[in-house]
TIFILO-928045 format. One record per residue (C-alpha): residue number from 0; x, y, z negated. Coordinates in steps of 0.001 Angstrom, whole numbers, plus 500000, padded with zeros to 6 digits. Layout:
BEGIN
resi:px:py:pz
NUM:X:Y:Z
...
END
This chain:
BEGIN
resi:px:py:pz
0:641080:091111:219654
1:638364:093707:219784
2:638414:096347:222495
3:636625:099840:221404
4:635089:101378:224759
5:634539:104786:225156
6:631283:104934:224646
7:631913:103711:220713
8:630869:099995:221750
9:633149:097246:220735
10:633475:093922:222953
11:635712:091381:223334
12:639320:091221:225102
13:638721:090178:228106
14:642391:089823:230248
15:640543:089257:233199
16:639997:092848:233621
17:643858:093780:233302
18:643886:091603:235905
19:641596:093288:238263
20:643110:096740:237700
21:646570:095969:238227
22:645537:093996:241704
23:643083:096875:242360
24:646103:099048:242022
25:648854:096976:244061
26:646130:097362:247225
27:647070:100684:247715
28:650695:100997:247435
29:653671:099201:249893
30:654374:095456:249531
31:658037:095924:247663
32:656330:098678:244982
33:653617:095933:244028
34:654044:093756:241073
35:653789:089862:240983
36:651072:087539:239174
37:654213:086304:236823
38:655196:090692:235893
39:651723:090909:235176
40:651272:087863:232714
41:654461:089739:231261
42:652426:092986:230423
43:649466:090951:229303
44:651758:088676:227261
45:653484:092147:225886
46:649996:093693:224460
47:648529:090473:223251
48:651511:090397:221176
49:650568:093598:219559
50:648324:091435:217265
51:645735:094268:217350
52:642681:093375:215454
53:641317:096182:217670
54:642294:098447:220285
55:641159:101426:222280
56:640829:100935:225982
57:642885:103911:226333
58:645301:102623:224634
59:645410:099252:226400
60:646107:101573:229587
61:648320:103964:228064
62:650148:100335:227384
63:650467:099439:230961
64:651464:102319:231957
65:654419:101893:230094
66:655099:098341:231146
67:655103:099738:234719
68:657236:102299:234252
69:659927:100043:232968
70:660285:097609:235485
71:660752:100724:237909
72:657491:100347:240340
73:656999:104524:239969
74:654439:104376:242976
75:651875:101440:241147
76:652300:103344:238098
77:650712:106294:239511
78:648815:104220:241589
79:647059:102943:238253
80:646767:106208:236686
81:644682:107576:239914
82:642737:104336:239656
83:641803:105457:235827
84:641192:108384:236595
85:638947:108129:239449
86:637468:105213:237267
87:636810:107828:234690
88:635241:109783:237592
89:632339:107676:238076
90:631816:106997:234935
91:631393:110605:233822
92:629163:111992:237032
93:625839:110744:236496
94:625587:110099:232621
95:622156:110613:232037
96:620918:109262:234670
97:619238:106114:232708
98:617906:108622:229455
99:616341:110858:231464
100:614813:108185:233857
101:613812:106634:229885
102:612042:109796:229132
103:610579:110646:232519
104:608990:106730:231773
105:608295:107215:227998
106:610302:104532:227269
107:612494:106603:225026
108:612744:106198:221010
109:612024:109718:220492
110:608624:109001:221488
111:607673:106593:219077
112:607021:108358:216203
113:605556:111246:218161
114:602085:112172:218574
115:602484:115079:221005
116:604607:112604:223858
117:603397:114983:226480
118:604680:116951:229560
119:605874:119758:227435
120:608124:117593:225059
121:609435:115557:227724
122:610782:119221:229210
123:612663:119624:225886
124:614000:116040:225779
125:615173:115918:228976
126:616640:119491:228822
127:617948:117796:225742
128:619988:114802:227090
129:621277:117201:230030
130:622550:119690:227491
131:624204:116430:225388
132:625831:115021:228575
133:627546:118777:229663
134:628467:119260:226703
135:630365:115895:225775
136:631691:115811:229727
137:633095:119652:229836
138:632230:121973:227212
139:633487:120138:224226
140:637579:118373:224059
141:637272:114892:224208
142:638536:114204:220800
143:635546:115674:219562
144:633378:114165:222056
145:634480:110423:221069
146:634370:111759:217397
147:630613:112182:217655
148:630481:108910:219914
149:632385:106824:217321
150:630162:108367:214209
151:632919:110303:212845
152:630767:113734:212800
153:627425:114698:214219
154:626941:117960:216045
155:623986:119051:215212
156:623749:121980:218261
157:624496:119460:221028
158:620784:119228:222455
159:620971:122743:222654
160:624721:123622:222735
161:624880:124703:226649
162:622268:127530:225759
163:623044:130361:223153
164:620662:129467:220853
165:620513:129512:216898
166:619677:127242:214600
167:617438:127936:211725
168:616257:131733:210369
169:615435:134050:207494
170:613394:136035:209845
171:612586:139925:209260
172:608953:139579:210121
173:608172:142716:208096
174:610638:144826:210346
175:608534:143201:213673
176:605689:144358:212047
177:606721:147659:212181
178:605893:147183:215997
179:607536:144611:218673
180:606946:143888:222309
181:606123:140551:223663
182:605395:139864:227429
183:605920:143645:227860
184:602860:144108:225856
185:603281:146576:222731
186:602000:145356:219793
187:601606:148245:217181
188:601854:147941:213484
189:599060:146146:212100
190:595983:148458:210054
191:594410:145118:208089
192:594543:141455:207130
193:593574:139730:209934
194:595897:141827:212338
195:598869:141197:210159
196:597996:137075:210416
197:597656:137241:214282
198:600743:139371:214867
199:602328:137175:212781
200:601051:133977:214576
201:602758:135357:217875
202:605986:136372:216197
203:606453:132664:215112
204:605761:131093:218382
205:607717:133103:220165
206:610510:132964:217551
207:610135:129470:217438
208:610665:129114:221346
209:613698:130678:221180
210:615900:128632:218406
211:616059:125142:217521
212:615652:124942:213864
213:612732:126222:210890
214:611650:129895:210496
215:611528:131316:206751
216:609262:133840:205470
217:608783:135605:202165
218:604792:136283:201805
219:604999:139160:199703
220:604874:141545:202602
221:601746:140615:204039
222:599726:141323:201008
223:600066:144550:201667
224:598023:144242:204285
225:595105:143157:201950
226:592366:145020:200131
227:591899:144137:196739
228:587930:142626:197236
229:588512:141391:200554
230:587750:137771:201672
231:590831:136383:203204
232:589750:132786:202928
233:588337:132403:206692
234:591275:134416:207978
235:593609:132159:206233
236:592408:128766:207313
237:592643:130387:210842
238:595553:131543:210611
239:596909:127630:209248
240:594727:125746:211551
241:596323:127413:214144
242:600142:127266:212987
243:599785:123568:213067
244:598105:123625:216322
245:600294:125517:218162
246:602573:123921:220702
247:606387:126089:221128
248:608403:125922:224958
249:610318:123648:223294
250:607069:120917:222863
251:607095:121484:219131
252:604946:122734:216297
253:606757:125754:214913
254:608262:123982:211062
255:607566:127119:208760
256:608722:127760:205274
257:606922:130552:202967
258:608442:132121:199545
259:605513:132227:197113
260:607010:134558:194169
261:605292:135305:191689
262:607675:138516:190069
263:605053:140989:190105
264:601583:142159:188656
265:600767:143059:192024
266:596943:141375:192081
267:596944:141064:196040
268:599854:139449:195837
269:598292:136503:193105
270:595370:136344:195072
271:597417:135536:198543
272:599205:132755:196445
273:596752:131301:195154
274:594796:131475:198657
275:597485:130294:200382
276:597898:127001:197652
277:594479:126405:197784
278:593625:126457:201311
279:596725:124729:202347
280:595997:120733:202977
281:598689:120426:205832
282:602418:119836:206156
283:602798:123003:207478
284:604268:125622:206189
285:606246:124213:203301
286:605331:125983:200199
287:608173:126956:198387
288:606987:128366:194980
289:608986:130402:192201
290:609322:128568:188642
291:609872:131918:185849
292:608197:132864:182526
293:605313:134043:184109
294:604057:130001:185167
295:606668:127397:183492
296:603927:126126:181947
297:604613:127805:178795
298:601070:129589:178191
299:602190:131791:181157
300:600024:134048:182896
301:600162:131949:186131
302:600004:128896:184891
303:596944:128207:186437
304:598790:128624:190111
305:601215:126227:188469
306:599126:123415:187849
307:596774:123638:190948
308:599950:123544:193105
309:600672:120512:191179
310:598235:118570:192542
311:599688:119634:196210
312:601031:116152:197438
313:604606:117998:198472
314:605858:120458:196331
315:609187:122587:196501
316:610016:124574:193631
317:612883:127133:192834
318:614424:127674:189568
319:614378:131828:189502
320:616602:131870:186294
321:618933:129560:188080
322:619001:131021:191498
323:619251:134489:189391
324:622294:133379:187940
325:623720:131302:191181
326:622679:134782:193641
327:621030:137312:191681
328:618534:137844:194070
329:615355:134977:194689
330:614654:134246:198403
331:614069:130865:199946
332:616690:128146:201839
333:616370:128077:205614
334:615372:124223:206488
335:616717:123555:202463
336:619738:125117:202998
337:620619:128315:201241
338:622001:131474:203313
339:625269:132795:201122
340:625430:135819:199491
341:625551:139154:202000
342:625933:142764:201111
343:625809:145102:203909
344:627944:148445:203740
345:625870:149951:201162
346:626105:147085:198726
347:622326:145990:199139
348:621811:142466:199497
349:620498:141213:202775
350:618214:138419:203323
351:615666:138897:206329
352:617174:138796:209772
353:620022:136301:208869
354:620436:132859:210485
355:622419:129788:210655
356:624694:129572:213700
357:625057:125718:213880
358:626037:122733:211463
359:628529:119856:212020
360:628363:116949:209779
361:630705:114416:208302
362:630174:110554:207914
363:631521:110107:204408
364:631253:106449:204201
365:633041:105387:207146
366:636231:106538:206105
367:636367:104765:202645
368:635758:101604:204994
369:638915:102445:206551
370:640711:103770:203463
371:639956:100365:201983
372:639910:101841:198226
373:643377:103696:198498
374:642521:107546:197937
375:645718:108953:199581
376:644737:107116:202496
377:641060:108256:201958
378:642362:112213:201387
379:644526:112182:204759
380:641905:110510:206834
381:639553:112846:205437
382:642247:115899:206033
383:641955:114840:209749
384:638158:115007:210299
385:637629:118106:208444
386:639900:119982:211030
387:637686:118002:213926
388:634530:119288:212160
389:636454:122770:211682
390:637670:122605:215764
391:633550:122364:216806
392:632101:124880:214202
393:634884:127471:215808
394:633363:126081:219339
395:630057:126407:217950
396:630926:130153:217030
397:632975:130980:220516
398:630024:129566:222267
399:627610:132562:220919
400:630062:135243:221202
401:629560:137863:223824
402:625629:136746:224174
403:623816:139837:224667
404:620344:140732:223410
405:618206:140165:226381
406:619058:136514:226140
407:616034:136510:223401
408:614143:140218:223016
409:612215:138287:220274
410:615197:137899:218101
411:617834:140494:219053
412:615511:143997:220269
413:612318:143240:218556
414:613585:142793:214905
415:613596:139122:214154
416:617232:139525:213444
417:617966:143018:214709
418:616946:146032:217323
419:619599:146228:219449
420:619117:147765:222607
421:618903:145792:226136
422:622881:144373:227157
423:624486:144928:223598
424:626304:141905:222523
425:624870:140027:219557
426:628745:139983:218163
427:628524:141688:214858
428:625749:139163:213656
429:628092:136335:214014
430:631102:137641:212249
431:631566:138867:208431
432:629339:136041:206973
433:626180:137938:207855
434:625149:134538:209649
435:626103:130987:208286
436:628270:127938:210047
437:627425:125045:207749
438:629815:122007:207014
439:627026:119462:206274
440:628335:115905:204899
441:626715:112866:204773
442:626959:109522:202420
443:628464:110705:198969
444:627053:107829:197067
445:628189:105134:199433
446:631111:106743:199857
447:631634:106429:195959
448:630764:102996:195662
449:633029:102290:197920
450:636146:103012:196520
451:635603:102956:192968
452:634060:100069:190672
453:633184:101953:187624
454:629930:104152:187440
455:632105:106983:186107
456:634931:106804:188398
457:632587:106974:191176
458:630631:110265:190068
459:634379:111118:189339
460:635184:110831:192465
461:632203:112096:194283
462:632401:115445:192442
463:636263:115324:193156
464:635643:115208:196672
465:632846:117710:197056
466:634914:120453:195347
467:637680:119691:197903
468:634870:120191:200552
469:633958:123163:198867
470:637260:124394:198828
471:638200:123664:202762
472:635089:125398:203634
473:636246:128493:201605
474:639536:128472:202813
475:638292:128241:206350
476:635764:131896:205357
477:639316:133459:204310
478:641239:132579:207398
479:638571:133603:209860
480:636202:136072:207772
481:633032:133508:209414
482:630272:132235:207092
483:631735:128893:206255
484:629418:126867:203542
485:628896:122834:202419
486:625414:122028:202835
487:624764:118034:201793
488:622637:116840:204850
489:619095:114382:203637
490:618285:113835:206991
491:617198:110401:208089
492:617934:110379:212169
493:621320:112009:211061
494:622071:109260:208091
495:620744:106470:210075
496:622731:106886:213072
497:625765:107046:211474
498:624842:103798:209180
499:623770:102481:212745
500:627481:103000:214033
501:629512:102126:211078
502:627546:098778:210515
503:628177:097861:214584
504:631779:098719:214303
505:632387:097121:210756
506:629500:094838:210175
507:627406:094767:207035
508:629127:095963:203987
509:626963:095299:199969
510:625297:098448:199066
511:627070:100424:202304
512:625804:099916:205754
513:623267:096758:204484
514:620520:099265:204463
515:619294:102142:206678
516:620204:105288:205501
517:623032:106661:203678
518:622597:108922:200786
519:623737:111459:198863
520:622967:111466:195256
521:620440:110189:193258
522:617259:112033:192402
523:617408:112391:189160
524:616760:115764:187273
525:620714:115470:185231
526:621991:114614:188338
527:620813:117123:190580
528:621834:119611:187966
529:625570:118227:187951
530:625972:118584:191156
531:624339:121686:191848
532:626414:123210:189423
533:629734:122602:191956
534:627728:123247:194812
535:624125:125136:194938
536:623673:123544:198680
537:623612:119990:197831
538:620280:119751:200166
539:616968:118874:199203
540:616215:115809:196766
541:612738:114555:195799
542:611618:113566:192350
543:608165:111434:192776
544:605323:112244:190302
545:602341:111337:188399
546:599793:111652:186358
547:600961:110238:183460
548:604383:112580:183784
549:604674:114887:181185
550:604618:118297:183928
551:605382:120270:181239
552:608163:118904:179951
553:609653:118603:184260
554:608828:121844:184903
555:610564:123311:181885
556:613617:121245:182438
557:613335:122332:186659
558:613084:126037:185119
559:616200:125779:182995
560:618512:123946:184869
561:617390:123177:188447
562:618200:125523:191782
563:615995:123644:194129
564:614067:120552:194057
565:611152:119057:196404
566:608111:116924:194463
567:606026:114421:195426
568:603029:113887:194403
569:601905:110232:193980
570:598234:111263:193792
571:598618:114359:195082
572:596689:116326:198079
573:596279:115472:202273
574:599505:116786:202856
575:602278:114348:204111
576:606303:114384:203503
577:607841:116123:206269
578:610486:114148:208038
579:613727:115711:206702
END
């Protein structure tokens, strides 16, 4: 027999231990209340011959408990159940200890792949595990505490969840440019280029120090900032040297997204484009640009922004005939995940100033493993950890409510999501689906190939199961009026801690947990389109490309059919994949 600790670890049955507890136990109560070596090779005896190919410690002591109880010793029985519980005590009162001690050391994993492992990001790491450890010890139940031990779900908030803070953000930077303060400094609306940049510069650092996520921005507004013969260049490599140079209170280079649309004639508007393309040889910001008649390659008048973006090593492109038709509006995802629809009381579509409140994901795959191929099995399972993930997006929501506006001037009096005045509760933005709580999932394709043979029953039921997703999520808007959405998570530290779990606790499985990440779909043009057309949030997916590609041809079929896709270019530009 296996015993699963609390922690998620699985070790062997050792009977030893029941031992030790029971004696432990007899210590403290009266001679005639204590139980003999012979009663306790009777409770032993009685869960061995469960024939448990596993079992929760908990439940081993739930067991004895029991056993106790019926032989009539009342006063060991409770004598146990103080011993757990004090037990349980010691376990749960100094739980970071060792990670932060890791961190304080640079011993920790996060480090590795980190080339600013300085004071500053060991602030945020640390902060990071105490935040985990409060809120898995008493802020969160501890169903969903062992759910995110065990792999079941991953809270994405948790390293932040003890402070009210947001997760990614459409933000109104052309509202803060209006005029903000910052350091009780007012900064008035800017009269040129170079003013705008700056401002802008300080918005997104401070924005950036107050959430946890990416910051969106459509670029339109700043050319209108710009004279039509004026030489941006030299203000624009400024102003990207020092985005990717600057260094947030939470240790981190602000992760930027800009909307490059070209819908217009506007000539200071193709010039910033085209400025922005060109100069651009860094990860940062992700360029998302606009695919429409104007530059599909089809003798457009753009197509010459087209094609040098091309040879960008990461592209991200938007469809605007099928986000038209999907939204009727063109804006950009937040951190590849798009904002849903929003009309405010006047019927006018809303975009700037609206945020993601937190996501909680699914692990797909590990509950075929335990359906074993049956789908009613697969369907209840999955019944029961959509109402955990449903339980900690509510917590996620409860835990912002009643957060007033001084918490973060930046965001809630200075226009990055609203001007409300100083002690007025940042309620209204969390309600009505104004802001977003995303149900991300994780491990479609294994998931299919694990319970069906056939290529077609799989995508079958893949698509079968993301509309029931789909539908749980809108079921879960109607009862509450909140922003529930799907969003299909592509994130490798996400995927490969759940493969990490699954393949400890189950071993390694053909085409399942052999590997290190889990996936979603495939990233192929037909298939993207399939399954964008159940749900537009499927995440981002990457389509490598070359020279010999016909880009005509792609960017045609992108135009047509495709919401959102991300590009890599095999022989492309300085630019590296972001780690998403």
């Amino acid at each position: 027999m296996k015993v699963i600790k609390r922690d998620g670890r699985i070790v062997e049955y050792n009977r030893e231990k029941i031992y030790t507890a029971i004696n432990k136990a007899n210590g403290d109560v009266p001679e005639n209340e204590r139980v003999k070596k012979k009663q306790i090779d009777n409770i032993i005896r009685h869960i061995e011959e469960l024939n448990k190919k596993r079992m929760l410690v908990e439940d081993i002591q739930d067991h004895i408990e029991t056993e106790l109880m019926k032989i009539k010793k009342y006063a060991l029985a409770k004598s146990y159940i103080i011993y757990r519980y004090t037990r349980a005590l010691v376990r749960k009162s100094n739980t970071t200890d060792q990670s932060i001690l890791s961190l304080i050391k640079n011993g920790n994993k996060q480090f590795e792949n980190n080339k600013n492992a300085i004071i500053y990001k060991q602030r945020d790491l640390i902060a990071g595990e105490v935040s985990k450890d409060l809120s898995k010890r008493v802020f969160l139940p501890n169903k969903i505490s062992e759910a995110i031990d065990k792999g079941l779900l991953y809270f994405h908030d948790i390293n932040y969840f003890i402070q009210p803070m947001i997760n990614s953000i459409y933000l109104n930077y052309p509202e803060m440019l209006k005029g903000l303060t910052i350091n009780d400094i007012d900064i008035h609306s800017p009269t040129n280029f170079q003013e705008a940049l700056i401002i802008l510069l300080n918005i997104i650092h401070n924005v950036s120090s107050s959430i946890y996520g990416e910051i969106t921005i459509d670029i339109k507004y700043l050319s209108n900032y710009l004279r039509e013969k004026e030489n941006i260049d030299q203000s624009l490599k400024m102003f990207l040297l020092e985005l990717n140079t600057l260094i947030n209170t939470n240790g981190k280079t602000p992760k930027v997204s800009i909307l490059l649309n070209l819908d217009s004639d506007n000539k200071n508007l193709v010039k910033l484009i085209y400025k922005i393309i060109e100069l651009n040889n860094y990860n940062n910001p992700r360029l998302i640009y606009v695919i429409n008649e104007n530059n599909n390659l089809n003798n457009g008048k753009y197509d010459y922004i087209t094609e040098l973006i091309l040879k960008k090593k990461e592209i991200y492109l938007i469809s605007a005939k099928v986000m038209q038709k999907n939204f009727n509006n063109i804006f950009a995802p937040i951190n590849h995940y798009f904002l849903p629809p929003y009309k405010d009381n006047e019927g006018k579509s809303i975009i700037e100033g609206r945020f993601n409140q937190g996501i909680v994901s699914i692990n797909l795959p590990q509950i075929t493993i335990m359906a074993n191929k049956k789908e009613d099995i697969f369907f209840q399972i999955l019944d029961e950890r959509l109402e955990l993930c449903y339980e900690a997006l509510l917590i996620r929501y409860h835990s912002l409510i009643g957060t007033i506006s001084d918490i973060s001037p930046i965001l809630w009096q200075n226009g990055a999501i609203a001007r409300n005045k100083k002690g007025e509760k940042i309620d209204k933005y969390l309600k009505n689906g104004y802001s977003s709580l995303a149900l991300g999932y994780v491990g479609l394709k294994e998931m299919a190939l694990n319970m069906k043979d056939d290529e077609k029953e799989q995508e079958k039921f893949a698509i079968k199961v993301l509309k029931y997703l789909k539908k749980k999520s809108d079921d879960w808007k109607k009862q509450t009026g909140l922003g529930f959405t799907v969003y299909g998570i592509n994130n490798s530290l996400i995927s490969h801690a759940f493969i990490s779990l699954d393949k400890e606790e189950y071993g390694e499985i053909k085409d399942i947990t052999n590997k290190e990440y889990y996936t979603n779909i495939d990233s192929k043009l037909e298939i993207i389109k399939k399954y964008q057309n159940i749900n537009y949030n499927i995440g981002i997916h990457y389509l490598s490309i070359n020279k010999n590609d016909n880009m005509k041809d792609i960017i045609n079929y992108i135009d047509e059919n495709i919401l959102y896709i991300g590009l890599i270019n095999q022989e492309g530009g300085q630019n590296e994949k972001r780690n998403d």
